[in-house]
N, C-alpha and C positions, 0 to 999 in steps of 0.2 A: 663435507658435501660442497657441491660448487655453490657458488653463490650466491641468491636471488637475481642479482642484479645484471649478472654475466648474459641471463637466459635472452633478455631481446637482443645481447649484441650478438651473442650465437647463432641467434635465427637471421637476424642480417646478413651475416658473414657467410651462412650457408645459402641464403638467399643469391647473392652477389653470385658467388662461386661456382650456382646453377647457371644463372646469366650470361658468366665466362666463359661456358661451357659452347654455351649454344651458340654464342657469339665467335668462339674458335673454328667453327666448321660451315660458317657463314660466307661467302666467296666474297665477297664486300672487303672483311678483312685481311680476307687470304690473300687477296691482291694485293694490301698494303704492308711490305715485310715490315715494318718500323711498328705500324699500332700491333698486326703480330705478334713481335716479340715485346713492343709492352705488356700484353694481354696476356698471353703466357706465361711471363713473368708472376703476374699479379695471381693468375691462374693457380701456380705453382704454390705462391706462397700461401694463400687461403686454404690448397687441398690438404696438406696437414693439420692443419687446424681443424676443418669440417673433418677430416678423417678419426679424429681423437673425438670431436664432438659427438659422433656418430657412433662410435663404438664407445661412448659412455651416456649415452640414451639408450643404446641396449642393454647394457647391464642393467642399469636402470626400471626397464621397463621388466626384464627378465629375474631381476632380484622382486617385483611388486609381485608377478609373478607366483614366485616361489613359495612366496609368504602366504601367500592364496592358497595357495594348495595342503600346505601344512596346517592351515587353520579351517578348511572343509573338508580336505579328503579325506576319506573312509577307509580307506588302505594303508596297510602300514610299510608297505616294499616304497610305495607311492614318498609317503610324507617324508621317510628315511632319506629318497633320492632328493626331495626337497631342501630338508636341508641341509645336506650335504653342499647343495649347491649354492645356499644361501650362507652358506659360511666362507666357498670359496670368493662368492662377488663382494660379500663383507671385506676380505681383505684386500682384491681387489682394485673394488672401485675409489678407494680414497685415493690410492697411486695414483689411476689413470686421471681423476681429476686434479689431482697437482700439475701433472702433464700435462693438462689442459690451459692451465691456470699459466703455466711457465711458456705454451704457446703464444697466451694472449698478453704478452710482457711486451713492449714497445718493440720494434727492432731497431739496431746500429743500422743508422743507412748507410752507413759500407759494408754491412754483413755479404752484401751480393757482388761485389768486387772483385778484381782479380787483383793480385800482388803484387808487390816489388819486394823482393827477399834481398836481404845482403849478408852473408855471412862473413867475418872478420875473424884471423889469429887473434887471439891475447898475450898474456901469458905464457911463457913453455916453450920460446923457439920454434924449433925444427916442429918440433910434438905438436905444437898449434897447431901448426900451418896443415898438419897432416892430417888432426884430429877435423878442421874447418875443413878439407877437402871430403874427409868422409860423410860429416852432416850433411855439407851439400849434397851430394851420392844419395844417402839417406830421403831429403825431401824427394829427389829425383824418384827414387823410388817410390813414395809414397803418392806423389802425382801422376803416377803412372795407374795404379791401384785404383786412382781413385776418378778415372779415364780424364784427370788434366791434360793440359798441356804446360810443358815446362821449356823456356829457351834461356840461356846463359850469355846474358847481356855484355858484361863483362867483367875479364878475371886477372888478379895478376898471379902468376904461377910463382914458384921456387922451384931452384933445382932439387930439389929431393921428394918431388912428387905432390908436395901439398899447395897450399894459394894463401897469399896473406891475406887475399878479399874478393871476393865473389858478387856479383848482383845480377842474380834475373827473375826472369818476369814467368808468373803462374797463373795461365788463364784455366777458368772452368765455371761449374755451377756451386758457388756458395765457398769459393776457394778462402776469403778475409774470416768469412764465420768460423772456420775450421782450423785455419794456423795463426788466426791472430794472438794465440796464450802461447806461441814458440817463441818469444821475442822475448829477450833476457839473455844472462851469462849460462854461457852451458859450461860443466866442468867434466873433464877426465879424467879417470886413475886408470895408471896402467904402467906396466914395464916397457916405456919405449923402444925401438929395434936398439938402436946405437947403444944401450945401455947393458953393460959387460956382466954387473955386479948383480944383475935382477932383480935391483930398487926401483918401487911403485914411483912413480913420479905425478906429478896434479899439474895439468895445465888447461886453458880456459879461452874458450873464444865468446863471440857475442852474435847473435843473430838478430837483425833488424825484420817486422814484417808489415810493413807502410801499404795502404788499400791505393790503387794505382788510380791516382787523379786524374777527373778527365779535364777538358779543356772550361767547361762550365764551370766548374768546383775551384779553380786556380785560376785568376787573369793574370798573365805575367806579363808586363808593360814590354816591348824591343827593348828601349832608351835602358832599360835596366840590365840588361846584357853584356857581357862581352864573351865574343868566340873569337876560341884559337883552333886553328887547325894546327896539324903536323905530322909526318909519318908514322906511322904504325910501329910498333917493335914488337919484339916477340920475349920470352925470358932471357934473360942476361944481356939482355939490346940488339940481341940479334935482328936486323932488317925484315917485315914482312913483307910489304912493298917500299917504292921510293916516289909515292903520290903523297901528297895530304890529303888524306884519307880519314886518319885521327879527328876526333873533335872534343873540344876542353869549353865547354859552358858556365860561367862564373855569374850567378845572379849577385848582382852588385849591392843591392840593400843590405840584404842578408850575408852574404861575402858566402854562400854553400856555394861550394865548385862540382862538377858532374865531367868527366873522362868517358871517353866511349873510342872503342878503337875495335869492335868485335867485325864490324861488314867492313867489305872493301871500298864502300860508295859512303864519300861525304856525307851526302843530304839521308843517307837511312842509319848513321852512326847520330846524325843530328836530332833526326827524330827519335832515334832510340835516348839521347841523352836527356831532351824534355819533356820526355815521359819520369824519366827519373828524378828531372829538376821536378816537377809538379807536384809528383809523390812526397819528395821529403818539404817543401813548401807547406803542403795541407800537413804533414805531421808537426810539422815547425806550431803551426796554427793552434791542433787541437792540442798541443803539447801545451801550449800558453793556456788556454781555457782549462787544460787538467789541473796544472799549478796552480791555479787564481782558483777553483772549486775547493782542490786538495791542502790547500796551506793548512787551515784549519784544524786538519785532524790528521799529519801528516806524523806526529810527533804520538799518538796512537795507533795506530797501524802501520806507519812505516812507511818508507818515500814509495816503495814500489816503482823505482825507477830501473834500467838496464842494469846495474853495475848488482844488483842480487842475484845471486846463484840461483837459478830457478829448477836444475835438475843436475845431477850427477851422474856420470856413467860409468862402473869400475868393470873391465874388466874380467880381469881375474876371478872376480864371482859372475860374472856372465849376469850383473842385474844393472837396471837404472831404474833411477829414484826420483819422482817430482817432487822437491819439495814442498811447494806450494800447497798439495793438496793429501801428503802423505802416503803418496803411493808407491810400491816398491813392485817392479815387474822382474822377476829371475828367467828373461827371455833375452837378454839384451842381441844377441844374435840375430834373431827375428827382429826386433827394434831395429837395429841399423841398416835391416834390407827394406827401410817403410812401411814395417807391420804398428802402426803407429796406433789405428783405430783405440784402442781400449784406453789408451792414457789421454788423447785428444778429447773421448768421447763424454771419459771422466771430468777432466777438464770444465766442458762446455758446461756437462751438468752442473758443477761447482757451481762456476760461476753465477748461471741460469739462476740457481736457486737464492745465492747471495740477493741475485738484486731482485728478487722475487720478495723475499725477507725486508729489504730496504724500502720496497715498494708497497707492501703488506704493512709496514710499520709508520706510513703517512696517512694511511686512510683514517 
């Protein structure tokens, strides 16, 4: 049952959330698009919470209910549908209150973020490059599903159709909360095309998914900079213009470099590249804060850093596998057109419940 203590923050939270309410359709606000879409924002996120709150006061009230009626009524068709119905809210209402419980868990304040994706060959050649080209394809699709917006910042191709490296940007609602467990080694099995003999071959790229920093969350000093311009090329160096157009941002502290060559105009290759310097900057950050928490107990559960296989994709049995959370989907076809929900979704709850467990075990 949920637990004593929840109940005033619940009536707060529902509190608040009516407040919001009436506050969104107020013209005061409406004029101001900035507290708007804060308000919304805030809006958004309280109304599932009150949503599960709500429909586990009814159960609730509708299980006290039940038991009422089974313990005075005088009919027996009566008491039968009782409990009937006090056995379904028995099983139930424990759920919805874990759900509740996994609502009321802190949030990542970059859960509401958009992204910066990079997808990277490893492993395997030609087959990487192919394989990184489809993943990308893959999230494409799955942004699309999920009414994202996906732009392809920038790529460097191969000729045989695939890219040694990818980076763009995924705006939407709740985009970091939803692809931030893709980041890891992804592996392939498969019969590559070139391959005569029709041996399975395993090759491996890496997917990065860094919550896109804004200018508050990263200050990056000028003096710390060096920009290069220079032409654009295309794959095998072929000329796309003959401007410097190109831009190469080196933050010097750190020595990360950032390349952007996707627009034809300087200054929106520039800003596109400091958007990506910021992103891996804050990653750089909470990468340090992860280490310095995780030393500890790093050597029990394991770095959990990039370089683990976090999923497998074969193929030839038409399945991929997360390992993480031991899941095997024999869809893989449907997977790689961005039918992602079910393993994402498992995912999120994994993890939800983990630090749910972590959290439940300090009290």
């Amino acid at each position: 049952m949920v637990l004593n203590f929840m109940f005033e923050k619940l009536e707060q939270i529902e509190k608040n959330y009516e407040e919001l309410t009436g506050q969104l359709s107020s013209p005061e606000i409406m004029a101001d698009m900035s507290a708007y879409a804060k308000a919304s924002k805030q809006h958004r996120a309280l109304g599932e919470i009150v949503e599960k709150y709500r429909e586990v006061k009814k159960m609730k009230e509708d299980l006290a209910g039940a038991l009422e009626i089974v313990e005075i009524a005088d009919d027996d068709e009566m008491r039968e549908l009782a409990q009937f119905e006090i056995t379904d809210l028995e099983e139930r209402l424990p759920l919805a209150e874990e759900d509740l419980k996994v609502l009321l868990l802190p949030k990542d304040p970059n859960d509401e973020k958009n992204v910066i994706l990079e997808v990277r060959a490893g492993t395997g050649g030609d087959e990487a490059t192919l394989f990184a080209a489809e993943i990308l394809r893959m999230y494409a699709r799955y942004a699309e599903r999920q009414g994202w917006r996906m732009e392809i910042m920038d790529s460097s191709d191969t000729g045989v159709g695939g890219i040694k490296d990818a980076t763009a940007l995924i705006e939407g609602d709740r985009v970091y909360s939803k692809l931030r467990y893709e980041a890891g080694t992804h592996r392939v099995q498969r019969v590559p095309q070139t391959e005569t003999s029709g041996r399975i071959h395993t090759s491996a790229i890496t997917v990065a998914v860094l919550p896109e920093a804004e200018e508050v969350d990263i200050k990056i000093d000028q003096k710390d900079l060096r920009i290069d311009t220079f032409c654009s090329s295309g794959p095998g160096g072929q000329s796309v213009n003959t401007t410097y157009s190109a831009v190469r941002i080196t933050h010097l502290p750190s020595g990360v470099v950032v390349s952007m060559q996707d627009e034809k105009s300087q200054i929106k290759n520039r800003e596109k590249a400091m958007r990506v310097l910021r992103s891996r900057l804050q990653e750089m950050e909470e990468q340090k804060q992860h280490d310095a928490m995780a030393s500890e107990r790093k050597s029990m559960v394991g770095s959990g850093d990039r370089s683990e296989k976090i999923r497998t994709y074969n193929f030839k049995e038409n399945r991929v596998s997360d390992h993480r959370i031991g899941m095997t989907i024999h869809q893989l076809d449907l997977f790689m057109e961005g039918a992602l929900d079910e393993v994402i979704n498992a995912l999120v709850t994994h993890f939800q419940t983990e630090k749910l467990k972590a959290e439940t075990a300090t009290v």
